[in-house]
N, C-alpha and C positions, 0 to 999 in steps of 0.2 A: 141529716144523713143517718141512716139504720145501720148501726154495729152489725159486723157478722156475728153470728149465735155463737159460734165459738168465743170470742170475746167480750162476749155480753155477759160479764160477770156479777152486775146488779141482780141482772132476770135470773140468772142462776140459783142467786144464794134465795133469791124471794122465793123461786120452786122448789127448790133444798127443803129451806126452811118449812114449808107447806106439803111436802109429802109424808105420807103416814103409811101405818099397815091400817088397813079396813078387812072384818068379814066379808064374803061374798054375799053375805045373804043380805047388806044392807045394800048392796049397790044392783039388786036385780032388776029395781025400778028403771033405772037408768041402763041393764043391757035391754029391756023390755021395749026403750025406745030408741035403740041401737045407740049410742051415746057410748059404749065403752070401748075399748083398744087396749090389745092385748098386745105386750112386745115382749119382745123373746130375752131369756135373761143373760144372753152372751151381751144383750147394749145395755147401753148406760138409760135409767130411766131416768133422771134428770136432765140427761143429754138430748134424749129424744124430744123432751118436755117441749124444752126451750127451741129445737128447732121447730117444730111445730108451732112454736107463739111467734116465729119469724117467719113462716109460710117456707121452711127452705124445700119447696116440692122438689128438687135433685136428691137428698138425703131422702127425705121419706118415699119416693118416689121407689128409688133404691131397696130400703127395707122393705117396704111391700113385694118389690117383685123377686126377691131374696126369701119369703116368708118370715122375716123378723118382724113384721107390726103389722096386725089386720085388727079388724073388727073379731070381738069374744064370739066364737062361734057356737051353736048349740051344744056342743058333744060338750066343749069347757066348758060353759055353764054346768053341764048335768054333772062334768066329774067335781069341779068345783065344790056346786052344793053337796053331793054327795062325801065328799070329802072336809067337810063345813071350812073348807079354806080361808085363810087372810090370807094377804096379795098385798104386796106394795100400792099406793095409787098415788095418781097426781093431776091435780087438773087442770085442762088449757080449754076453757068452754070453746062450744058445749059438749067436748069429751072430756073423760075420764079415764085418764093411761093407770093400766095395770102392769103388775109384772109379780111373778112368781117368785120366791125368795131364791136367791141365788143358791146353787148347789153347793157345798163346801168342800174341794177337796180331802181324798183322805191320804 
C-alpha cells in the first residue's frame, strides 16, 4: 500500500536532503529539453517534490491551474540568466523543480 505524500516522511527527508541551490546557467541544458518546473515560492518545494514522486495529479493538478507550478517559461529563463540567478532545485526525474529564494519579510 502507498503512504499518502503527506506522510511519507522517509521520501521527504531523502528530497530534503537532496535539494540545493543551483545557478541557472547550469540547468539550461535541461530547460532546453523542457525538463524544468518552476513553482511559485508561497509552496513548499519539498512538498511539491514529494507529491510529484507520488503522482498526486489532484494537488498538482491544482497548482497548475492556480499558476503556482508550470514549466520555466522563456521570459524566466531570459530574466534568470540575465540576472545570473541561483534557484533552489530538486529532482523528481525526469524533472527538475525550481524555486526562487523565498522573499524575506521586512
Amino acid at each position: 500500500m502507498q503512504l499518502k505524500p503527506e506522510k511519507d516522511a522517509e521520501l521527504r527527508a531523502k528530497v530534503n536532503r537532496e535539494t540545493a541551490r543551483i545557478p541557472w546557467s547550469e540547468l539550461l541544458k535541461h530547460f532546453a529539453q523542457g525538463n524544468v518546473v518552476w513553482v511559485a515560492d508561497e509552496l513548499d518545494l519539498v512538498d511539491v517534490a514529494v507529491r510529484i514522486a507520488h503522482d498526486d495529479k489532484s494537488s498538482i493538478s491544482a497548482w497548475m491551474e492556480a499558476g503556482q507550478v508550470a514549466k520555466v517559461s522563456d521570459q524566466q529563463c531570459q530574466e534568470w540568466i540575465a540576472s545570473d540567478a541561483n534557484l533552489w532545485a530538486s529532482v523528481v526525474s525526469p524533472f527538475i523543480l525550481v524555486q526562487q529564494e523565498k522573499r524575506k519579510p521586512h
